[in-house]
Every structure is written in structure tokens, then in C-alpha cells.
C-alpha positions, 0 to 999 in steps of 0.5 A, a space after each residue: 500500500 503506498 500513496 498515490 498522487 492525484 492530479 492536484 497533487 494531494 497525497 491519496 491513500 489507495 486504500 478505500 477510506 473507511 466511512 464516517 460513523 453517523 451514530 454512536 449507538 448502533 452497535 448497542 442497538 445491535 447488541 440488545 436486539 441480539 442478546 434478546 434472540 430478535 432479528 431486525 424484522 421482529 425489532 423493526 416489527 416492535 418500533 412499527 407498533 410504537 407508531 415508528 414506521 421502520 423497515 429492517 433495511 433501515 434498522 441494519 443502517 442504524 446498527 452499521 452506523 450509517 444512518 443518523 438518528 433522533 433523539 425520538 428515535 434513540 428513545 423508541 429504540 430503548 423502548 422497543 428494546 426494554 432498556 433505558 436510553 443511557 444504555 444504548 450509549 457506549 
């Protein structure tokens, strides 16, 4: 792996870089939801009847810290979870 220089002359690294998180309590969503035996569609399932409208495909977004979330949803998520707030929180 070396460094490439790009037309502009700034130094590149040829690796892909690696995305910015967009939330901090992803993986925490995923440890609870795992640790419960749920998929994200029972999950997701669970926030719809919170009167959250959340598909699967947007719950594995959150997990993988590619999506941002509310702070309404961070509290729905606890909810549907049956954990306080403060534990999704690393």
C-alpha cells in the first residue's frame, strides 16, 4: 500500500477510506436486539407498533452506523428494546 498522487497533487491513500460513523449507538442497538434472540424484522416489527414506521433495511443502517438518528428515535429504540436510553450509549 503506498500513496498515490492525484492530479492536484494531494497525497491519496489507495486504500478505500473507511466511512464516517453517523451514530454512536448502533452497535448497542445491535447488541440488545441480539442478546434478546430478535432479528431486525421482529425489532423493526416492535418500533412499527410504537407508531415508528421502520423497515429492517433501515434498522441494519442504524446498527452499521450509517444512518443518523433522533433523539425520538434513540428513545423508541430503548423502548422497543426494554432498556433505558443511557444504555444504548457506549
Amino acid at each position: 500500500m503506498g500513496v498515490v498522487q492525484s492530479q492536484n497533487d494531494q497525497p491519496q491513500n489507495d486504500k478505500a477510506a473507511k466511512p464516517e460513523a453517523k451514530n454512536v449507538v448502533g452497535p448497542q442497538v445491535k447488541h440488545f436486539r441480539t442478546s434478546k434472540g430478535w432479528t431486525q424484522e421482529q425489532l423493526a416489527a416492535r418500533c412499527n407498533l410504537l407508531c415508528w414506521d421502520i423497515s429492517r433495511s433501515t434498522l441494519s443502517k442504524i446498527e452499521a452506523r450509517g444512518r443518523k438518528i433522533s433523539d425520538k428515535e434513540i428513545a423508541l429504540l430503548a423502548k422497543a428494546l426494554n432498556v433505558g436510553i443511557e444504555q444504548l450509549y457506549p
